[in-house]
C-alpha positions in Angstrom: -23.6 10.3 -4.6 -21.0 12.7 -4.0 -17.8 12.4 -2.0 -16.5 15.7 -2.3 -17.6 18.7 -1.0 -16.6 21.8 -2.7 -14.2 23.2 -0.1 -12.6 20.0 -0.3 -12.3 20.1 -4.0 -10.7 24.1 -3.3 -8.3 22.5 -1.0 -7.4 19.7 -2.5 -6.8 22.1 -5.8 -4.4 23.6 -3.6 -2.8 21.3 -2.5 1.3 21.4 -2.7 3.2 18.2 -2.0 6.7 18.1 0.5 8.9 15.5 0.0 10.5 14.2 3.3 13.8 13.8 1.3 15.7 11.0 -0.7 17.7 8.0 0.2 21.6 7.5 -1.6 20.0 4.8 -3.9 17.1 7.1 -5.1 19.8 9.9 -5.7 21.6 7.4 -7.8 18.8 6.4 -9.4 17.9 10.5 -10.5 20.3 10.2 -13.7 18.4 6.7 -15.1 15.1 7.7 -14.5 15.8 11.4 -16.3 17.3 9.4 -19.2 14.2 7.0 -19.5 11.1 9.7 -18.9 13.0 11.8 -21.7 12.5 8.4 -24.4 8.7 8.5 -23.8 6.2 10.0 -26.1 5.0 13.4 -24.7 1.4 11.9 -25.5 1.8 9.4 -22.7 -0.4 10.6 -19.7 1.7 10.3 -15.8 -1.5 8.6 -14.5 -1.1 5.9 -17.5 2.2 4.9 -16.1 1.4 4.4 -12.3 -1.8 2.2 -13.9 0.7 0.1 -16.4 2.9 -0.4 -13.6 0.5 -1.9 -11.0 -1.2 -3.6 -13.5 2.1 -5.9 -13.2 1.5 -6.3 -9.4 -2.1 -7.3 -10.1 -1.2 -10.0 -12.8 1.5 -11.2 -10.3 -0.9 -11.8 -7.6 -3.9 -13.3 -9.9 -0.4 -15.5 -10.9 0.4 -16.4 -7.5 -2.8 -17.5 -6.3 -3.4 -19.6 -9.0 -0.4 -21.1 -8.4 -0.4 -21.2 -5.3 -4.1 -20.6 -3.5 -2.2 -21.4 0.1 0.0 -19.0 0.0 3.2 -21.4 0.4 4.4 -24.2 -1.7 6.1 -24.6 -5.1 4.8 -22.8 -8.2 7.1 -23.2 -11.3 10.2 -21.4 -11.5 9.1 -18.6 -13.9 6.6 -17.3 -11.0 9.3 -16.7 -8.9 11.0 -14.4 -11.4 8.0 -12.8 -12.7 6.8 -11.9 -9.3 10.5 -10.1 -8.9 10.4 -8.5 -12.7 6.9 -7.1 -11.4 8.4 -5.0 -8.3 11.2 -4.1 -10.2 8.2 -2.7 -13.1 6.4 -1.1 -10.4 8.9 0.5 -8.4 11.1 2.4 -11.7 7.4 3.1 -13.3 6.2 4.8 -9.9 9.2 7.1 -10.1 9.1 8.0 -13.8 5.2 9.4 -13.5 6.1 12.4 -11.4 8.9 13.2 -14.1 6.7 12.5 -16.8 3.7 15.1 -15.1 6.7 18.2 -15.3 7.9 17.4 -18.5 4.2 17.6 -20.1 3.3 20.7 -18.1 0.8 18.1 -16.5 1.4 18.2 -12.9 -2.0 17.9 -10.7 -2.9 17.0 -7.5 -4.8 14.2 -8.8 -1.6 12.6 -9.9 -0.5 12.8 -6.4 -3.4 11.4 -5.4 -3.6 8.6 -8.0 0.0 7.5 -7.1 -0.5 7.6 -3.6 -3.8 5.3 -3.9 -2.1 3.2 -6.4 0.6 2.6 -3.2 -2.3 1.9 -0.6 -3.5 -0.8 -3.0 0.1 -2.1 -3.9 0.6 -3.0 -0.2 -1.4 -5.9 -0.1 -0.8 -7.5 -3.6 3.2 -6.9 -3.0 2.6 -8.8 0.5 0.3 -11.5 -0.6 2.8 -12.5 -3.6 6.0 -11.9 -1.2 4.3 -14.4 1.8 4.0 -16.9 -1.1 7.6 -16.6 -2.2 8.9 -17.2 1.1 6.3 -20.1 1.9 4.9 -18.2 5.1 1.4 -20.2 4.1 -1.6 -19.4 5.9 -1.0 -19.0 9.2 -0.4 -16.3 12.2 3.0 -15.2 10.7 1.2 -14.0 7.5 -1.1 -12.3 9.9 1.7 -10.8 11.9 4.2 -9.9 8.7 1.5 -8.3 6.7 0.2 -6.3 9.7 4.1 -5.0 10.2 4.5 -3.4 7.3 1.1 -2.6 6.2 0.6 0.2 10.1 3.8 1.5 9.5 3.0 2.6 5.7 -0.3 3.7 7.2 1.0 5.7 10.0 3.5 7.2 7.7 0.3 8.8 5.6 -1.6 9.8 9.8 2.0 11.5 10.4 1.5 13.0 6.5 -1.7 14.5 7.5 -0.2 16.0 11.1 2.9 17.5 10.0 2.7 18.1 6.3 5.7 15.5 5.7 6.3 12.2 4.6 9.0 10.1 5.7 8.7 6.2 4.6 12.5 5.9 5.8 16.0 7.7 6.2 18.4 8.5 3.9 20.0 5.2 3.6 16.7 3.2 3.4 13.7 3.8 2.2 10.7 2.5 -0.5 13.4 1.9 -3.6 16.3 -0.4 -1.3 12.7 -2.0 0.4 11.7 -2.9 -3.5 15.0 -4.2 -4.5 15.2 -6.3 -1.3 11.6 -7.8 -2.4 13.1 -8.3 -6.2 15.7 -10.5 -4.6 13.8 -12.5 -2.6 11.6 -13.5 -5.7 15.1 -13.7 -7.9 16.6 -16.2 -5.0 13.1 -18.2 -4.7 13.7 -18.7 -8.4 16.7 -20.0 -8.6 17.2 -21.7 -5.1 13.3 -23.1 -4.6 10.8 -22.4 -1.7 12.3 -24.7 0.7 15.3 -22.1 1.3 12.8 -20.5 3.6 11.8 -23.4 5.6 15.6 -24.3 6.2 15.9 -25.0 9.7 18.8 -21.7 11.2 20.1 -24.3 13.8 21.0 -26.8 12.0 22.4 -24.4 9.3 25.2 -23.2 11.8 25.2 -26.3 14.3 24.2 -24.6 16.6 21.5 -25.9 19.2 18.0 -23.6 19.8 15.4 -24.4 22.7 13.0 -23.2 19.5 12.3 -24.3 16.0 13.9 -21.1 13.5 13.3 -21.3 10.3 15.0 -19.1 7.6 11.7 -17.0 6.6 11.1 -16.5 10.6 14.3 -14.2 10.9 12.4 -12.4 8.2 9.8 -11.7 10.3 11.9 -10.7 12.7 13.6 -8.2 10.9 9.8 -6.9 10.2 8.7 -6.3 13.4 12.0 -4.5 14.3 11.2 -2.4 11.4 7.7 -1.7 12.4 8.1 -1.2 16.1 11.3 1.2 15.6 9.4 3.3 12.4 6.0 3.4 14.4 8.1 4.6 18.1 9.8 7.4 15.6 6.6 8.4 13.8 4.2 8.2 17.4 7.8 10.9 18.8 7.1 13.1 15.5 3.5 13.9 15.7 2.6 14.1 19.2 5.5 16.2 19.8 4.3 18.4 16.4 3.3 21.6 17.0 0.6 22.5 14.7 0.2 25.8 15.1 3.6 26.3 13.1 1.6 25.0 10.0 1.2 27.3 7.7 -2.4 28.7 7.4 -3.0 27.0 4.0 -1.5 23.8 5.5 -4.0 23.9 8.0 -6.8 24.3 6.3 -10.2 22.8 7.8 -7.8 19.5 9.3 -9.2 18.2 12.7 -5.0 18.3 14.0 -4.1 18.4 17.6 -2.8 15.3 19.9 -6.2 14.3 20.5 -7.3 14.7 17.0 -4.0 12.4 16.2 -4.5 10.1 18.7 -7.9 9.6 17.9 -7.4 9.3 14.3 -4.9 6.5 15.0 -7.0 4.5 17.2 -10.0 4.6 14.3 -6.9 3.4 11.8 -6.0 0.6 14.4 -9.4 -0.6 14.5 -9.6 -1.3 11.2 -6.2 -2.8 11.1 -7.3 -4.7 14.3 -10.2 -6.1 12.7 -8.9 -7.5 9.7 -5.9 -8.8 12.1 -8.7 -10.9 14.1 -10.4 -11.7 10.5 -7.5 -13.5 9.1 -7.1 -15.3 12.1 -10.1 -16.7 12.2 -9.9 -17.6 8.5 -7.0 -19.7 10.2 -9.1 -22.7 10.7 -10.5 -22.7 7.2 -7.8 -22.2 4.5 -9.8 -22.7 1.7 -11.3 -18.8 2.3 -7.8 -17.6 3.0 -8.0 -15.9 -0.3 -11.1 -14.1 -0.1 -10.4 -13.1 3.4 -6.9 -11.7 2.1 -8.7 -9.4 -0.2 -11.5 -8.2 2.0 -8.5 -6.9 4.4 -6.5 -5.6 1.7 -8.6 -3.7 0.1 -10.2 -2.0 2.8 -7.3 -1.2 4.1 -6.1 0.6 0.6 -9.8 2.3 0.6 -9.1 3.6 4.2 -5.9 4.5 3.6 -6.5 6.5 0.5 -9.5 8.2 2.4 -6.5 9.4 4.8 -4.4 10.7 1.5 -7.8 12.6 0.1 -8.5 13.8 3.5 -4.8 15.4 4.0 -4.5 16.7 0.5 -7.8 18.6 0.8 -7.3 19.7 4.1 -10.1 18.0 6.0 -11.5 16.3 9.2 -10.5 12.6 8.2 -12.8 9.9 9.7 -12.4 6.3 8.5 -15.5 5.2 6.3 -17.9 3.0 8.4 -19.5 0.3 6.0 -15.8 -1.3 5.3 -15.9 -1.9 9.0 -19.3 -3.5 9.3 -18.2 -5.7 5.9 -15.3 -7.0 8.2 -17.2 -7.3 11.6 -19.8 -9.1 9.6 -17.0 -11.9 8.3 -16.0 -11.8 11.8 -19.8 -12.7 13.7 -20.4 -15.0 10.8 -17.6 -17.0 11.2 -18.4 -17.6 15.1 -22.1 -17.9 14.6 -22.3 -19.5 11.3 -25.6 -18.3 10.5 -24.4 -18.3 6.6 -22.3 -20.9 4.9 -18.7 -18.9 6.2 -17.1 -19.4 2.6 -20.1 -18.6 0.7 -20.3 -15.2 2.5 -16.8 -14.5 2.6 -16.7 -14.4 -1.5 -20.2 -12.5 -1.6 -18.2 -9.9 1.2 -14.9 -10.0 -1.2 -17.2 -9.2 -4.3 -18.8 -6.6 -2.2 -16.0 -5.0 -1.1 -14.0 -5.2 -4.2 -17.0 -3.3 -6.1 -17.5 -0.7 -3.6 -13.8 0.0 -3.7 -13.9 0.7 -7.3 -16.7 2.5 -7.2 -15.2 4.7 -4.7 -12.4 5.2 -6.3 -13.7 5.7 -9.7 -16.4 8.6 -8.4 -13.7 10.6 -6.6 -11.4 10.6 -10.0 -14.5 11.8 -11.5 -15.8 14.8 -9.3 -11.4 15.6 -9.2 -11.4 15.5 -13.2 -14.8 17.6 -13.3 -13.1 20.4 -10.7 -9.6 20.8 -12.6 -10.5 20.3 -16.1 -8.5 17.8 -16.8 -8.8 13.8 -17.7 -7.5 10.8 -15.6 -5.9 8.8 -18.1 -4.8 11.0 -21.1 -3.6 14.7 -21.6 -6.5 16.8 -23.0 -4.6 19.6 -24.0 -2.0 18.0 -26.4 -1.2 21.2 -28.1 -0.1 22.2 -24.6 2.4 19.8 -24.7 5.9 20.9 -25.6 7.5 19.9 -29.1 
């Protein structure tokens, strides 16, 4: 099975990435990084990196789940701080693979590609591990924290695909201050415990609330400011696009228009609302929570990365459909109960989690095939400059 057709393969071989610009930190940042990519050995592949550094992400969240399967609680100290090392890892490794692609004469689209899929897959273990650390627990602020960051890093990607740019923030915040703000979290978890979160705000400033607010609520808070005031700005941007300035090779074979854009972000949203109504459901039975967590999640990095494919080979995007029967299956089976719910929940995660890979693994292979090149090592050392 093939998931590439040939023109998308010529488009996507094309393809030329636009940066929507850098915030004050990243432009601080510049003279560190170009100091570090020069110290590694030319032999050391870009893709290599962006796998090494989310391989940290994925040992955190195996970590944290072990510790604590409930997603809130107290796991030893050491979590805590290993969880922040692991962002801090991720984010400084994500920003050296670029450099290290120019300096080996081994720039590609695929490396675009690889660290924009590593991303989409990075959204979910970074919020699973992060909703531990602040003791959200199972429970419909999970639902509603994860779902405000996870749509506007999504829509960020539909408005990618629209206008040919990608903004994730402004020039005073953006992914790098988001990461560091994550690493503190972890750092303070670490050294002040879980309950910090839980701390009642009223009785913290004597003050009296007709509501219960807890520390890691004003965090959600500041979340759903976010996401309603990115998602207002990015909804302004692309319906007001016009995509006849594109430039032909821009263009390409893209379904654009506002009802194209409009339709692609209602087939986005119904994804995003399914797995919404899937892990409230799992609500009543905690001991699926995990399995449940990772059905969503990783859909939602397989969807996503279809959007990244689809925009950097210049096609019609359309979500894939058997991710969205996997979740509306959880979904029925958990109102009908014709199978035992957590026994097909883990046989859906396995499901899911194999397809993904396989998905993921195929495309790599028909890119590799099309550019002559390898994933995970340079082929052409002698290329490489002494």
């Amino acid at each position: 099975m093939t998931y590439l057709s040939p023109r998308a393969l010529q488009g996507l071989k094309q393809y030329q990435y636009k940066s929507g610009g850098y915030t004050l930190l990243d432009d601080i940042h510049q003279p560190f990084w170009n100091g570090i990519v020069n110290l590694l050995p030319l032999w050391l592949a870009p893709n290599l990196i962006t796998l090494i550094g989310i391989f940290a992400l994925v040992v955190a969240y195996v970590t944290t789940l072990f510790y604590l399967p409930g997603i809130a609680g107290n796991a030893p100290r050491w979590v805590y701080y290993f969880n922040g090392f692991s962002v801090f890892w991720y984010l400084h490794l994500d920003c050296l693979d670029g450099k290290q692609a120019r300096r080996t004469k081994s720039s590609s689209p695929l490396g675009q590609l690889f660290d924009h899929g590593c991303d989409a897959l990075s959204v979910h273990l970074i919020l699973t591990v992060i909703a531990a650390t602040l003791s959200i627990g199972i429970s419909w602020k999970a639902v509603v924290g994860s779902l405000g960051i996870m749509i506007p890093w999504q829509l960020a990607h539909w408005e990618e695909y629209h206008t040919g740019m990608l903004f994730y923030g402004n020039k005073y915040w953006g992914i790098t201050e988001a990461n560091y703000l994550l690493v503190m979290l972890h750092s303070m978890t670490g050294y002040f415990g879980p309950e910090m979160w839980q701390a009642d705000v009223a009785a913290m400033l004597d003050i009296k609330l007709p509501f219960t607010l807890l520390v890691n609520d004003c965090l959600l808070m500041f979340i759903a400011f976010f996401a309603i005031s990115y998602s207002l700005a990015a909804f302004y941007r692309v319906l007001n696009v016009d995509q006849v300035t594109l430039p032909p090779q821009e263009r390409g074979h893209k379904a654009l228009g506002r009802g194209n854009a409009i339709g692609h972000l209602i087939s986005l949203q119904t994804v995003n609302t399914l797995g919404g109504i899937m892990l409230f459901l799992c609500l009543k039975t905690p001991i699926v929570a995990p399995a449940v967590n990772a059905i969503f999640g990783i859909i939602y990095a397989q969807q996503s990365t279809k959007l990244i494919i689809d925009h950097m080979s210049k096609e019609p995007f359309s979500v894939l459909l058997w991710p969205l029967i996997a979740m509306a299956i959880v979904c029925l089976n958990s109102l009908l109960n014709v199978v035992h719910f957590e026994v097909s929940c883990w046989v859906v995660a396995v499901f899911v989690v194999t397809g993904y890979l396989a998905y993921i693994v195929q495309n790599i292979n028909e890119i590799c095939r099309y550019l002559g090149i390898n994933c995970l090592t340079l082929k052409h050392l002698e290329a490489v400059p002494k």
